[in-house]
KOLGU-463442 format. One record per atom (N, C-alpha, C): x, y, z; residue in three letters. Coordinates in steps of 0.02 Angstrom, whole numbers, padded with zeros to 5 digits, always signed. Layout:
// KOLGU-463442
XYZALA...
//
This chain:
// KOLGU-463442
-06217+00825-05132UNK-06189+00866-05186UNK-06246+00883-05235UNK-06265+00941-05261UNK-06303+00971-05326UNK-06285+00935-05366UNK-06333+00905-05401UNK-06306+00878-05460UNK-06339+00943-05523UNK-06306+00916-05574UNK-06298+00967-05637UNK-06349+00975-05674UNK-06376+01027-05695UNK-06430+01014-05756UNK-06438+00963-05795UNK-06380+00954-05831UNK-06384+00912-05877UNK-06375+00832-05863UNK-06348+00821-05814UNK-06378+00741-05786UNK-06407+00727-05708UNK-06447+00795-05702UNK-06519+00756-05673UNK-06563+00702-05686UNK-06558+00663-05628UNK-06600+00607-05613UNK-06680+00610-05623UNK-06687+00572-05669UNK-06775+00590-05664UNK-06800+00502-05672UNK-06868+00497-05659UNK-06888+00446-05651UNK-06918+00436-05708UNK-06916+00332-05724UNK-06889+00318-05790UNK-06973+00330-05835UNK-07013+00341-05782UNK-07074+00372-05854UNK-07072+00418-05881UNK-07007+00458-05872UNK-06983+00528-05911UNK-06937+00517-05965UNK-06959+00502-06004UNK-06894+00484-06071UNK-06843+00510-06090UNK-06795+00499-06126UNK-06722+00546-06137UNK-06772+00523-06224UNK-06683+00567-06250UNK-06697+00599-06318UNK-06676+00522-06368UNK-06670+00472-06336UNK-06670+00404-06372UNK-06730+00361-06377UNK-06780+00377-06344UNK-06833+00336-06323UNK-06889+00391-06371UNK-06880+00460-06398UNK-06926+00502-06439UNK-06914+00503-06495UNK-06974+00506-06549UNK-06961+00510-06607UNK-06924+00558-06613UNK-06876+00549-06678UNK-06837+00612-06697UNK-06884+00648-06764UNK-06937+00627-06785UNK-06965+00653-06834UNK-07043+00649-06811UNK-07095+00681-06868UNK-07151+00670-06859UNK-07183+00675-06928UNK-07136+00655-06962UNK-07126+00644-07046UNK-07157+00699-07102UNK-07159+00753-07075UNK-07187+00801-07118UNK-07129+00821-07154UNK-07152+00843-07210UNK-07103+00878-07291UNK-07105+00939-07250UNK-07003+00940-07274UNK-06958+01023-07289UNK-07007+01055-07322UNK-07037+01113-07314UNK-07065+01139-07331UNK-07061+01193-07402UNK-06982+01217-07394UNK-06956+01228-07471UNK-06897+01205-07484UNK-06873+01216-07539UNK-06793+01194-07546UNK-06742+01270-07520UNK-06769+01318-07509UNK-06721+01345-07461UNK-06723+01322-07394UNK-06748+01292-07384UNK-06756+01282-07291UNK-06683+01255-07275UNK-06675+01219-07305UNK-06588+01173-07288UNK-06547+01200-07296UNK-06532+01256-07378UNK-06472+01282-07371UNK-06468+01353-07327UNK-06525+01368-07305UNK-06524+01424-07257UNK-06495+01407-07203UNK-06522+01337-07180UNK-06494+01331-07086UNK-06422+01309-07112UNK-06403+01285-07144UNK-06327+01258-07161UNK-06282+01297-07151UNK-06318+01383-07208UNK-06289+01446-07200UNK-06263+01471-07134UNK-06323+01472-07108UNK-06322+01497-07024UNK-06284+01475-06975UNK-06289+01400-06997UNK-06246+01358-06944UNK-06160+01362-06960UNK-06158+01371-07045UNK-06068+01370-07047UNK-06048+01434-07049UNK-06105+01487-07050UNK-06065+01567-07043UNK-06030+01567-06964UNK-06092+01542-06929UNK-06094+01559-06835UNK-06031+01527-06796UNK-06040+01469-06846UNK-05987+01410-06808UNK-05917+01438-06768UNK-05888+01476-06780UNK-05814+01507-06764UNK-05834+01545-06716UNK-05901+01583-06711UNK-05903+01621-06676UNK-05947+01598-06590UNK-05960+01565-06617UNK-05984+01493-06547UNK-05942+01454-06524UNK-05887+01440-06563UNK-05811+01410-06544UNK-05785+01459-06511UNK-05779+01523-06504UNK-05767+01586-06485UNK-05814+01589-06393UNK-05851+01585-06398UNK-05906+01602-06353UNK-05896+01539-06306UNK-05889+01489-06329UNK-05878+01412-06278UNK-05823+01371-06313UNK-05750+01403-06276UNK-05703+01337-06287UNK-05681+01301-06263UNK-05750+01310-06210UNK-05734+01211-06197UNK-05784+01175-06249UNK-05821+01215-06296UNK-05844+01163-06345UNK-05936+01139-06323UNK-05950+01172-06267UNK-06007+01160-06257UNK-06079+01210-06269UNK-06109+01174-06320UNK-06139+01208-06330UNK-06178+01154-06405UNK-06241+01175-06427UNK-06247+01147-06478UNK-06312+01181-06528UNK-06308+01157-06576UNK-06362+01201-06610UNK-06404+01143-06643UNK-06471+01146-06675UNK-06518+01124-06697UNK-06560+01134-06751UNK-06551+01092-06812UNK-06603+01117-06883UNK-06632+01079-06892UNK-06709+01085-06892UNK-06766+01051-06884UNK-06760+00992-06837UNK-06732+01024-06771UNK-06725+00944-06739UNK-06783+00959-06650UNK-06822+00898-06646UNK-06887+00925-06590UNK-06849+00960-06538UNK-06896+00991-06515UNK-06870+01034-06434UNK-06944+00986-06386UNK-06935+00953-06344UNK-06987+00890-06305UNK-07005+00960-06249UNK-07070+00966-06241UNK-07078+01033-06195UNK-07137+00996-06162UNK-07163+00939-06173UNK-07227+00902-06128UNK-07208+00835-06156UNK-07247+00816-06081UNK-07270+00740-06130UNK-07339+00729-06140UNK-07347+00701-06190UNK-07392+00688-06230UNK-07418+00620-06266UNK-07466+00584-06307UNK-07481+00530-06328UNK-07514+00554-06408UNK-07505+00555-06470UNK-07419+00526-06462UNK-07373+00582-06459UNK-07304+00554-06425UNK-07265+00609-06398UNK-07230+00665-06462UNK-07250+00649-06511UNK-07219+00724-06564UNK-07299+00766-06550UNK-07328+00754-06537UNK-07387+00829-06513UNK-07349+00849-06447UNK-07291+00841-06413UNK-07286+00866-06356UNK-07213+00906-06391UNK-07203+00931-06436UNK-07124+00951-06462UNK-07158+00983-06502UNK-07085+01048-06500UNK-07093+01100-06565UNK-07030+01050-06608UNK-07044+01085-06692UNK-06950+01072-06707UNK-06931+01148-06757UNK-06903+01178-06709UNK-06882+01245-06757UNK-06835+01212-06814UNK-06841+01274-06864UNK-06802+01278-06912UNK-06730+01285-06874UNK-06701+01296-06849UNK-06647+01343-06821UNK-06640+01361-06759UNK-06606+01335-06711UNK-06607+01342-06633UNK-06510+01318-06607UNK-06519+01365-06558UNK-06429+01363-06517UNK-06451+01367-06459UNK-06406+01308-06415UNK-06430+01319-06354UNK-06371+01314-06310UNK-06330+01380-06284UNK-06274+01375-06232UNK-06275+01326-06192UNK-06202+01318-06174UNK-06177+01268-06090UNK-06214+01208-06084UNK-06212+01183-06148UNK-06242+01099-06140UNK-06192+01063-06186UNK-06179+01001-06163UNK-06142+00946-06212UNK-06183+00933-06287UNK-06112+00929-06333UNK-06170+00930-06391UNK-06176+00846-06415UNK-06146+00800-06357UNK-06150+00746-06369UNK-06189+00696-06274UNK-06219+00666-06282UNK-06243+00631-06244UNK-06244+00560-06232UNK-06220+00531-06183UNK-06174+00465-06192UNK-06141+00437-06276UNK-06093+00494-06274UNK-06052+00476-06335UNK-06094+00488-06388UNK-06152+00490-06394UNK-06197+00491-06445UNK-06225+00553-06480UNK-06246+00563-06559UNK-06268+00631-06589UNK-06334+00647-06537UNK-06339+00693-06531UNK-06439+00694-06510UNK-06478+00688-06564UNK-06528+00655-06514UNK-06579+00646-06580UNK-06648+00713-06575UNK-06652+00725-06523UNK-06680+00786-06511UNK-06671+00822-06449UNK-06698+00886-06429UNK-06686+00898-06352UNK-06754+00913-06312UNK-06726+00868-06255UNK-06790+00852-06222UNK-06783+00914-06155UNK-06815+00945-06134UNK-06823+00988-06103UNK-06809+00966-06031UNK-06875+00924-06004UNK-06863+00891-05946UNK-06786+00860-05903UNK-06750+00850-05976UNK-06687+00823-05964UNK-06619+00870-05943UNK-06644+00911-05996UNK-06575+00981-05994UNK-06600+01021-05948UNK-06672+01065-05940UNK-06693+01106-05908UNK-06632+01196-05932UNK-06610+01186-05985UNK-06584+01245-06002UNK-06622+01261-06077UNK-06670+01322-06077UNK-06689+01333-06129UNK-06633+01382-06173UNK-06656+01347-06248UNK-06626+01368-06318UNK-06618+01460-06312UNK-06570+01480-06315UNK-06533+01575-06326UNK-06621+01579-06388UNK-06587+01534-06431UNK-06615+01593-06499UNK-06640+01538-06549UNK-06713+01525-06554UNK-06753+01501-06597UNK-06770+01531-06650UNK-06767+01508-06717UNK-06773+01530-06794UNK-06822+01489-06815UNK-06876+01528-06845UNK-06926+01509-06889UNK-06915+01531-06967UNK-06935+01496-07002UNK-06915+01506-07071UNK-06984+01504-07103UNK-07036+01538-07117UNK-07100+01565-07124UNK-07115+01545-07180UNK-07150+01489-07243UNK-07163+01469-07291UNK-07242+01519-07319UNK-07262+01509-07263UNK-07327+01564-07262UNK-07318+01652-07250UNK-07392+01654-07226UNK-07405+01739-07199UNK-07335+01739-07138UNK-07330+01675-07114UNK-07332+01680-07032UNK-07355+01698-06961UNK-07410+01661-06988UNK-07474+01661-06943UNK-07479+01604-06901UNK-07436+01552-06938UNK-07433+01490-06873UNK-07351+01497-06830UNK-07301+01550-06855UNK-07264+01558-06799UNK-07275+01599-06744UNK-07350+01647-06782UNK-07368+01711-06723UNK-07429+01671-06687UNK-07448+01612-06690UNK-07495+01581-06666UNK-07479+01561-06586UNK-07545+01645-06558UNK-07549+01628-06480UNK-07578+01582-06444UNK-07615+01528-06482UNK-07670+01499-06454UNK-07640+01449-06407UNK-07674+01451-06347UNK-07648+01414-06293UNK-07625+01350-06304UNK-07570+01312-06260UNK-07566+01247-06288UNK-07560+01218-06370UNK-07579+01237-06399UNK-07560+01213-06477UNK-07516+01283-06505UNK-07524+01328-06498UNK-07504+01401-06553UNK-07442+01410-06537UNK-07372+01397-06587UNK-07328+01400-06579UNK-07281+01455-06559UNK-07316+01516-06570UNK-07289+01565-06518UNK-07298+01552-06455UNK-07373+01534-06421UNK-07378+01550-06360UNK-07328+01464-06340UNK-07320+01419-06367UNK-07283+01376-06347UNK-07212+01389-06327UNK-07183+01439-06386UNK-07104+01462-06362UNK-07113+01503-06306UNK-07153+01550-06322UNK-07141+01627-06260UNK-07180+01593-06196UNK-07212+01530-06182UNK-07254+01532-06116UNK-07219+01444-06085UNK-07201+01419-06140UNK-07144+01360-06106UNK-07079+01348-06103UNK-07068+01348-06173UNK-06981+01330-06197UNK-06944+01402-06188UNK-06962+01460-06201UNK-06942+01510-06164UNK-06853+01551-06195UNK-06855+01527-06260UNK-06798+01564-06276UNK-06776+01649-06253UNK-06716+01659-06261UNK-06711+01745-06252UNK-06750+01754-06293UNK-06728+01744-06354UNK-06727+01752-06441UNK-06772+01740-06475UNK-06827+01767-06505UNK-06860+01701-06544UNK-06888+01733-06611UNK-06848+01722-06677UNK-06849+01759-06734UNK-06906+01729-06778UNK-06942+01751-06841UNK-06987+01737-06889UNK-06941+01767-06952UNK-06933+01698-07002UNK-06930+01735-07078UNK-06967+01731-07093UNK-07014+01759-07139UNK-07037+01772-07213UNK-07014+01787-07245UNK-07001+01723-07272UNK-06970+01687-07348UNK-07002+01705-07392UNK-07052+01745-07413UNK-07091+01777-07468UNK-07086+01836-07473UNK-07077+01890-07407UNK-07070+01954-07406UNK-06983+01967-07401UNK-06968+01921-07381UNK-06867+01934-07379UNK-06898+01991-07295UNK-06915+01978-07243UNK-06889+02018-07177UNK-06897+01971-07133UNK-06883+01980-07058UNK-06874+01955-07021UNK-06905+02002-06958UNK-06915+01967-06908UNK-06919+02006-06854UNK-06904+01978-06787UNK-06872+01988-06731UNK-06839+01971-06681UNK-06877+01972-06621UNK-06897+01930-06587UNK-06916+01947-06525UNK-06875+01939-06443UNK-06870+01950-06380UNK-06841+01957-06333UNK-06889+01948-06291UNK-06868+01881-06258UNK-06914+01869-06183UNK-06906+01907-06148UNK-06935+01959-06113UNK-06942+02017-06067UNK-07000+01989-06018UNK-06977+01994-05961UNK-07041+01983-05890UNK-07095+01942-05916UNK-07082+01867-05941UNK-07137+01822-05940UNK-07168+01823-06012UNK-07130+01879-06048UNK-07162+01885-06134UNK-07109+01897-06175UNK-07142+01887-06231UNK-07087+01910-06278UNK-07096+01991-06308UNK-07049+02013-06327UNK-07052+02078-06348UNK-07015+02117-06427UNK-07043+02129-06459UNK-07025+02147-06536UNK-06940+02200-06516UNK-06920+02179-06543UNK-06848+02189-06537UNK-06854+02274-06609UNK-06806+02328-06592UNK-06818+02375-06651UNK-06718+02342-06664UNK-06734+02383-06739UNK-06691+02359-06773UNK-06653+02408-06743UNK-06571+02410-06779UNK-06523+02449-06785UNK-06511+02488-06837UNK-06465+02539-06833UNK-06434+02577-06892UNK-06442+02548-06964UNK-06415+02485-06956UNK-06414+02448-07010UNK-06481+02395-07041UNK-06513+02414-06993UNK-06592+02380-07006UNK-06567+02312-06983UNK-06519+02281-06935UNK-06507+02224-06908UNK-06546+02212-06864UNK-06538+02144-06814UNK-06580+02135-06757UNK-06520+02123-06709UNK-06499+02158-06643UNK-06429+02133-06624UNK-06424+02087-06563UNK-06414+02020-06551UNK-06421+01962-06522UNK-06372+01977-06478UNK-06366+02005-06429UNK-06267+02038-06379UNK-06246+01959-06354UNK-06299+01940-06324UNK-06252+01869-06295UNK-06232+01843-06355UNK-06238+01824-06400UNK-06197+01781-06477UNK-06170+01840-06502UNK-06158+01900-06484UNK-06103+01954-06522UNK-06131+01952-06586UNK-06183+01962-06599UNK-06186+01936-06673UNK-06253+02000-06686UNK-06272+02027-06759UNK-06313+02034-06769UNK-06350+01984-06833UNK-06417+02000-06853UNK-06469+01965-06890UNK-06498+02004-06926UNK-06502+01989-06999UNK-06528+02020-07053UNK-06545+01995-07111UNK-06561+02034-07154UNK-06569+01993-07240UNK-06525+02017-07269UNK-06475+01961-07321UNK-06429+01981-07362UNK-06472+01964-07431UNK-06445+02002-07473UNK-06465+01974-07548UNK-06397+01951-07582UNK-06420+01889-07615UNK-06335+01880-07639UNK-06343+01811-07660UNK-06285+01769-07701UNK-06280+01704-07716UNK-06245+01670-07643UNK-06314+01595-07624UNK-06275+01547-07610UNK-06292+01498-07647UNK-06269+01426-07629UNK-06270+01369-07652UNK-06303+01392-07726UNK-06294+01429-07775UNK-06310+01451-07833UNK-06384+01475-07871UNK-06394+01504-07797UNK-06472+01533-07795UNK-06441+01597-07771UNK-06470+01641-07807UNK-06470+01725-07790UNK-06540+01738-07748UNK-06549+01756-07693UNK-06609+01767-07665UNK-06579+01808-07603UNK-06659+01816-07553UNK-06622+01856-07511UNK-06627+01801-07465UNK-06582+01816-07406UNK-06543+01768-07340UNK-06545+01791-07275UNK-06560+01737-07230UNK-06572+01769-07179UNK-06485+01752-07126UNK-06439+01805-07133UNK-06375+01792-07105UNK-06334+01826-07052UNK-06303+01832-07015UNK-06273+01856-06969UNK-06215+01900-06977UNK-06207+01947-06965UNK-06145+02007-06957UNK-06114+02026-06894UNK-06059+02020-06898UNK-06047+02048-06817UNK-06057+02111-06806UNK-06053+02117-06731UNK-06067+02180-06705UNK-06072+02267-06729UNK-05980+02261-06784UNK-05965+02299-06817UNK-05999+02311-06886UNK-06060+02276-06903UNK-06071+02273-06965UNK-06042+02207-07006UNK-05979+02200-07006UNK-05939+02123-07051UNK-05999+02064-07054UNK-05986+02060-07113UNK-06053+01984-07132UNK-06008+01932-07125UNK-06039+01880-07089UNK-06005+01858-07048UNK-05997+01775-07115UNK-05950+01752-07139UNK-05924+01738-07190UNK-05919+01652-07195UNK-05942+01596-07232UNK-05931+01536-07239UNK-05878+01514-07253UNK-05853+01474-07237UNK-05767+01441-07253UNK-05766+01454-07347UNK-05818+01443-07389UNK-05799+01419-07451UNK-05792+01512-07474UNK-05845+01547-07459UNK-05840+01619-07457UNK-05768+01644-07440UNK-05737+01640-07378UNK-05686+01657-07373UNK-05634+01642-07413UNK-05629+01566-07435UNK-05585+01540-07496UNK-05599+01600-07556UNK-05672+01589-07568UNK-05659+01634-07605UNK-05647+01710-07625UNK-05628+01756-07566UNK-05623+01836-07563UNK-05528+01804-07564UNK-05508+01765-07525UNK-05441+01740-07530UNK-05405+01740-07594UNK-05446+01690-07624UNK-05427+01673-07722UNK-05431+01755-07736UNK-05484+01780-07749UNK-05485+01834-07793UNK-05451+01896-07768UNK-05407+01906-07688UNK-05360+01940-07683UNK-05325+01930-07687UNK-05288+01850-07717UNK-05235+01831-07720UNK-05230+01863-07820UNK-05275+01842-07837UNK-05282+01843-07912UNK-05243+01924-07923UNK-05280+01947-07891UNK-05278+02056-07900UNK-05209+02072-07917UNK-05176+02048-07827UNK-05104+02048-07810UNK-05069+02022-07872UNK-05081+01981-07912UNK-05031+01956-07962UNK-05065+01992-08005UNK-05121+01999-08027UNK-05125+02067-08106UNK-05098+02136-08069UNK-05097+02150-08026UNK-05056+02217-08010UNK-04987+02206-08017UNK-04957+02148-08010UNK-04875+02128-07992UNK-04852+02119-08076UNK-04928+02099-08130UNK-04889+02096-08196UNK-04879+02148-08230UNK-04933+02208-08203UNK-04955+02298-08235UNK-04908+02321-08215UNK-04875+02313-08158UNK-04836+02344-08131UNK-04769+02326-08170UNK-04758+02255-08185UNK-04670+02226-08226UNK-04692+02268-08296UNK-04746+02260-08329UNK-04769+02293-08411UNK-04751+02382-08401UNK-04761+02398-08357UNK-04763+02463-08346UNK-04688+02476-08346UNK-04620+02446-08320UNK-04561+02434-08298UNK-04528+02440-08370UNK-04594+02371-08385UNK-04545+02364-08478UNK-04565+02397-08523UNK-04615+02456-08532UNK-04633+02498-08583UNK-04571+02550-08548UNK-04561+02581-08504UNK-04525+02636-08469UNK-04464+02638-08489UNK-04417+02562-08494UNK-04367+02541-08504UNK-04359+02555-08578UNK-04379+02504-08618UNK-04412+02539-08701UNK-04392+02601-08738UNK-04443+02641-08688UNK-04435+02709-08707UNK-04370+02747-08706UNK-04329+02708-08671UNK-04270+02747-08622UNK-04215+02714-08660UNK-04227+02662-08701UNK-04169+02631-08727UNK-04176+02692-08820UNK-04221+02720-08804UNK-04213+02752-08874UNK-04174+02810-08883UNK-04161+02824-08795UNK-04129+02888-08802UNK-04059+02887-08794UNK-04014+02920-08812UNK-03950+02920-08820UNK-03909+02941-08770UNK-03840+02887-08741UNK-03819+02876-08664UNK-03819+02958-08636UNK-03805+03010-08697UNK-03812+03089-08645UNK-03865+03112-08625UNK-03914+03098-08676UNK-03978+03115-08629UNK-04004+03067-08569UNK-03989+03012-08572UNK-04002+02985-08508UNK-03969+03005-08442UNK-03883+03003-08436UNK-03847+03033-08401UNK-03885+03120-08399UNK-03902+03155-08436UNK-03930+03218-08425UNK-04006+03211-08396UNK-04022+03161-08390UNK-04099+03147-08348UNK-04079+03110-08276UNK-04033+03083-08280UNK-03994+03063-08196UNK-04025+02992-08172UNK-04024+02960-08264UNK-04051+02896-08270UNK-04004+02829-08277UNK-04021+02778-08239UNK-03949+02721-08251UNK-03990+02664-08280UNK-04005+02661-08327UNK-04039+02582-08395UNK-04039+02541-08347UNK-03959+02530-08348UNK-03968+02449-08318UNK-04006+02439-08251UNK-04029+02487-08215UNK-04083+02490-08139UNK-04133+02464-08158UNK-04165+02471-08219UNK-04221+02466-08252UNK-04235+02401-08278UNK-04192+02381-08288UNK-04183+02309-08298UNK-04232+02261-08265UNK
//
């Protein structure tokens, strides 16, 4: 019988994702870095529940991708900012992952996110073996493989095409459009977590920005709010009308083909 990607047998000098560091202790690089992937991860969420319901599937913020081995083994791992990787368990003997080891899954990540503190010159870095571009596009091998610059507010998309990656052109809307995740990619400007800046976030297909649970609460509240100042303009409007109508005398009302008490 084939056995499955994901629990292939390998021999035990090949480590799983319990036996690798999960860190290599370097500093978040800004304080947007966290609430960005948070963003990303609770806009997408419904729509990856959408895409796999049987639930498989999992995503990754700042967590290693193991693409060699190595001594010591975090020189053999990238750790994107931001990574989803279809048709895999997002749990492994009952357990969170602690990172994903390549050798193990053998299914590379849809769509890797870089979050650019610099020029981004070390995410466009071809240099063989160390340069973290040529590491995604010549090993780990996403479709996908995006750059922010977090200083300029843009982004740019790339697409593994025949052994490379390839600059993706935008859309109508200056999006980047991802078809397998139905999703497109762009910069929003706008308040989250109580920073106005610009964001790197997802819209569906149609354009719709694709919306956080607390966001949605809140377009909810404030159409609920509307509906009741329209429902009170509307009774004030009832009772100035009424008002007016009680001033006039029962023949001119009967001669206007008016009944008070309706008005009521």
């Amino acid at each position: 019988m084939t056995e499955s990607l994901t629990s292939l047998s390998l021999p035990p000098q090949f480590p799983d994702h319990t036996q690798l560091p999960e860190s290599d202790g370097t500093f978040v690089k800004n304080f947007q870095e966290h609430p960005q992937s948070i963003l990303l991860t609770e806009s997408i969420w419904s729509v990856l529940e959408g895409l796999h319901p049987d639930g498989q599937f999992c995503v990754g913020q700042d967590s290693g991708i193991y693409w060699r081995m190595s001594d010591p083994p975090e020189r053999g791992a990238e750790a994107p900012d931001w990574f989803y990787v279809p048709n895999v368990p997002p749990l492994l003997n009952g357990e969170m992952r602690r990172s994903y080891v390549l050798w193990r899954e053998l299914i590379a990540p849809l769509l890797i996110l870089e979050f650019a503190s610099g020029d981004g010159s070390e995410e466009r870095d071809k240099t063989p073996w160390t340069g973290k571009f040529w590491i995604y596009e010549q090993v780990i091998r996403p479709a996908f493989y995006g750059i922010y610059e977090v200083s300029k507010a843009s982004v740019e998309v790339y697409r593994y095409v025949e052994n490379h990656f390839e600059l993706l052109p935008t859309n109508d809307r200056g999006h980047y459009e991802v078809l397998p995740m139905q999703i497109e990619l762009g910069i929003w400007q706008g308040t989250y977590k109580n920073a106005d800046l610009p964001w790197l976030r997802w819209w569906d297909l149609q354009g719709n920005l694709l919306l956080t649970g607390q966001e949605t609460a809140e377009l909810e509240r404030q159409a609920k709010e509307q509906a009741l100042e329209e429902l009170d303009q509307e009774r004030l409007k009832r009772q100035q009308l009424a008002e007016k109508l009680r001033s006039l005398t029962p023949e001119q009302l009967a001669a206007l083909g008016i009944d008070l008490e309706a008005l009521q």
